[in-house]
Each structure stands twice: as C-alpha cells, then as structure tokens.
C-alpha positions, 0 to 999 in steps of 0.5 A: 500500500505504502509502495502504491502511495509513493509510486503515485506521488512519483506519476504525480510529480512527473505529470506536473513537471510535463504539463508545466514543460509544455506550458513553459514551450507554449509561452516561450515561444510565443515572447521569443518571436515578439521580442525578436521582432526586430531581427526578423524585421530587419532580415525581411527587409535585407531579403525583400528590399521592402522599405523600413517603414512599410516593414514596420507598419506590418510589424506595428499591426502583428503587435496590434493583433496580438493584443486584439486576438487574445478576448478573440480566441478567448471566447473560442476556446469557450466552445472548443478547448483552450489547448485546442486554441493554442494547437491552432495559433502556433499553427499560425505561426507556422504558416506565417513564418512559410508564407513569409519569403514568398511575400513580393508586395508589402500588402502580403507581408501586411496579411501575414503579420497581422493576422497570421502572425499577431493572431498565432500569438495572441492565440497563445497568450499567457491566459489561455496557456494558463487557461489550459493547464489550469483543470489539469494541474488543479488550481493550487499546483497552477498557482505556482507554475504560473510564475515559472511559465511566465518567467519562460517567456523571457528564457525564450527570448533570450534563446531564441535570439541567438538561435534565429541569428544563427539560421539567418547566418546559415542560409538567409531569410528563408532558412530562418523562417523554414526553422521557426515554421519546424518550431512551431509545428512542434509547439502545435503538436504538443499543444494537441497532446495536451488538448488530450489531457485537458480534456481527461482533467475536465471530464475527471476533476471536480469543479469549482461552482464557477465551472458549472456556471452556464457559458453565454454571452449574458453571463459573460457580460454580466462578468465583465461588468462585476465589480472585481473583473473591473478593479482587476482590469482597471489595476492592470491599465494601471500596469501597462501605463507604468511598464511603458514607462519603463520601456520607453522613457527610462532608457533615455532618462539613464542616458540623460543622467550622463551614463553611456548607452553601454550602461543603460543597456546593461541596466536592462539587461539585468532589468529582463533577467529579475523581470524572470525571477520576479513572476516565479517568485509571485507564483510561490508566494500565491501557493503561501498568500491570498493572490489579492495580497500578493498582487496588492503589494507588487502594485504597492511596491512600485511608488516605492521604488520610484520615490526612492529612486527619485530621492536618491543621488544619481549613481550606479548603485542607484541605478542598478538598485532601481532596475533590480527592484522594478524587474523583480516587481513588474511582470510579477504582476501577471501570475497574481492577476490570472490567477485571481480571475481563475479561482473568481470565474472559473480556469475556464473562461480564463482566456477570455477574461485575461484577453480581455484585461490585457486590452486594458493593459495596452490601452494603458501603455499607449496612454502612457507612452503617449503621454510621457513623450509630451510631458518630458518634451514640455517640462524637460523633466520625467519626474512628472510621468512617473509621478503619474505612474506612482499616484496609478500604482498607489490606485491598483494596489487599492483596487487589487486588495479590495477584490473579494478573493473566494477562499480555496 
C-alpha cells in the first residue's frame, strides 16, 4: 500500500513537471518571436528590399493583433478547448513564418503579420496557456507554475535570439523562417497532446461552482461588468501605463543622467533577467498568500521604488538598485492577476477574461507612452510621468486588495 502511495506521488510529480514543460514551450515561444521582432524585421527587409517603414507598419499591426486576438480566441476556446486554441495559433505561426519569403508586395507581408502572425500569438497568450493547464494541474499546483511559465517567456527570448541569428547566418531569410515554421509545428503538436489531457482533467476533476456556471454571452457580460473583473482590469491599465514607462522613457532618462548607452543597456539587461525571477517568485508566494495580497503589494511596491529612486543621488548603485527592484516587481504582476480571475470565474473562461484585461493593459501603455513623450518634451523633466505612474500604482494596489478573493 505504502509502495502504491509513493509510486503515485512519483506519476504525480512527473505529470506536473510535463504539463508545466509544455506550458513553459507554449509561452516561450510565443515572447521569443515578439521580442525578436526586430531581427526578423530587419532580415525581411535585407531579403525583400521592402522599405523600413512599410516593414514596420506590418510589424506595428502583428503587435496590434496580438493584443486584439487574445478576448478573440478567448471566447473560442469557450466552445472548443483552450489547448485546442493554442494547437491552432502556433499553427499560425507556422504558416506565417512559410508564407513569409514568398511575400513580393508589402500588402502580403501586411496579411501575414497581422493576422497570421499577431493572431498565432495572441492565440497563445499567457491566459489561455494558463487557461489550459489550469483543470489539469488543479488550481493550487497552477498557482505556482504560473510564475515559472511566465518567467519562460523571457528564457525564450533570450534563446531564441541567438538561435534565429544563427539560421539567418546559415542560409538567409528563408532558412530562418523554414526553422521557426519546424518550431512551431512542434509547439502545435504538443499543444494537441495536451488538448488530450485537458480534456481527461475536465471530464475527471471536480469543479469549482464557477465551472458549472452556464457559458453565454449574458453571463459573460454580466462578468465583465462585476465589480472585481473591473478593479482587476482597471489595476492592470494601471500596469501597462507604468511598464511603458519603463520601456520607453527610462532608457533615455539613464542616458540623460550622463551614463553611456553601454550602461543603460546593461541596466536592462539585468532589468529582463529579475523581470524572470520576479513572476516565479509571485507564483510561490500565491501557493503561501491570498493572490489579492500578493498582487496588492507588487502594485504597492512600485511608488516605492520610484520615490526612492527619485530621492536618491544619481549613481550606479542607484541605478542598478532601481532596475533590480522594478524587474523583480513588474511582470510579477501577471501570475497574481490570472490567477485571481481563475479561482473568481472559473480556469475556464480564463482566456477570455485575461484577453480581455490585457486590452486594458495596452490601452494603458499607449496612454502612457503617449503621454510621457509630451510631458518630458514640455517640462524637460520625467519626474512628472512617473509621478503619474506612482499616484496609478498607489490606485491598483487599492483596487487589487479590495477584490473579494473566494477562499480555496
């Protein structure tokens, strides 16, 4: 009996390690091809002769439908499955990734990178992975895994840099797009294979009441304008405005300081390897805390860290200190946020519900970026923009720790 025990714990922990590999290729994949943008950009246009600007505006709409796709394909996985739905946008990608050497108008690669490409990953978003995984670890093991998966994303930019430069050395533009397209059809298929047992986990698990909540477009509705949806999508506009602070003031303000462009990189790269640490950190800590206090503290932490950097003699060590600080603090705020509308409506409609608050997020960034260009253009200064950010932050935090978290 004791030997059965044990052998099932062992079947039990390998499950999880699997079902959290294949999450973690899911999403690394999905942020590797977004933040290498900028290389595949500039071998299209070496291969193409296409001009710069046309070749970012079809990088600019892959951006825009990622965004967009993701409450899209949310609310298909509602009548498909959610794994079915991530199969389907990596084998977007791959056709994206085929098609995109053949393109002889810009109007094409237009075609291919907003809706093949920005679709294919906004299918594979971080809710809907989530989403799937969800019903087949159970709602305390996902918590966890939730950091590990998101802290991928960034591993797989940080790999698949070097991996997609290599194949352009080897053979071209060509050769790296037939690499990723492979890539990508493997994805698919493990995204099948998980499918399968998504499947098995919701025909053999017991659900939450949420669960059992019949799926309309009433009652989906009537989710979206509930109190804790809202403060939770109004705490995650709040994050998208300061973490485009981040990216598009701080590097410039570093370099205003007086530090070399060396530096200022340096302190991002350090930023991106804590902004890897920071979201597993959260998810363990959800296993231990409420996610309500978790998320309502990370939100806290940022005036924090802001004011003591606006406080503090403009130095490397502050520098760095400040980067250090906001990487552990900034995409940690995802785990947390998902997790939170898993256990309030169900894993689910987690791809939904996560798609659609991430339109908030990047309504924010827009504001935010939109907005820091004017202030730092007419005052001079970026106190102003990130006061801006610390009064929002001070906001989410209010709204994070006020949702009513229903208890395990």
């Amino acid at each position: 009996m004791q030997a059965e025990k044990k052998q099932k714990q062992k079947h039990d922990i390998g499950s999880v390690i699997l079902i959290a590999f294949v999450g973690c290729l899911i999403f690394a994949l999905n942020n590797g091809v977004r933040v290498n943008y900028g290389l595949i950009s500039s071998a299209i246009e070496k291969a193409t002769g296409f001009d710069t600007a046309a070749i970012s505006f079809a990088i600019a709409l892959a951006q825009l439908f990622y965004g967009v796709a993701q409450p899209v394909f949310g609310a298909l996985a509602l009548k498909r499955t959610n794994a079915g739905v991530l199969a389907l946008g990596a084998l977007m990608l791959c056709g994206g990734f085929l098609l995109t050497p053949l393109c002889t108008q810009v109007w094409m690669l237009d075609l291919i990178y907003g809706l093949l490409i920005g679709g294919g990953t906004g299918a594979m978003a971080f809710g809907l992975v989530m989403s799937a995984v969800t019903p087949i670890l159970g709602e305390k093991r996902a918590v966890a895994v939730s950091g590990i998966i998101n802290g991928a994303g960034g591993i797989g930019g940080s790999i698949l840099a070097p991996v997609s430069q290599g194949l352009l050395d080897l053979g071209g533009l060509r050769t790296l797009m037939v690499g990723l397209s492979i890539l990508s059809a493997l994805i698919a298929a493990f995204c099948i294979w998980l499918r399968s047992a998504e499947k098995r986990a919701e025909t053999g698990r017991v659900q939450t009441k949420a669960a059992f909540e019949p799926i309309t477009g009433r009652a989906i509705l009537s989710i979206l304008k509930s109190r804790d949806f809202l403060h939770l999508a109004l705490a995650f506009f709040t994050c998208g405005f300061f973490m485009a602070i981040i990216e598009t003031q701080l590097y410039a303000q570093i370099l205003g300081l007086g530090f070399s462009g060396q530096t200022a990189a340096f302190a991002f790269t350090v930023y991106g390897i804590f902004g890897m640490i920071g979201p597993v950190l959260a998810g363990f800590l959800c296993v231990k805390l409420r996610c309500k206090w978790v998320l309502g503290t990370l939100y806290a932490l940022r005036p924090v860290a802001v004011i003591l950097f606006l406080l503090m003699p403009k130095t490397l060590f502050s520098i760095y200190f400040f980067v250090v600080f906001l990487g552990l603090i900034g995409n940690a705020t995802v785990p947390p946020t998902t997790n939170l509308l898993s256990k309030l409506y169900g894993a689910k409609k987690l791809g939904l519900l996560s798609g659609t608050a991430f339109v908030f997020h990047q309504i924010g960034s827009f504001l935010s970026t939109y907005l820091g260009g004017i202030l730092v253009s007419r005052t001079g200064s970026y106190n102003l923009i990130w006061l801006l950010g610390v009064a929002l932050a001070a906001g989410a935090a209010i709204l994070s720790y006020t949702v009513k978290e229903p208890l395990q």
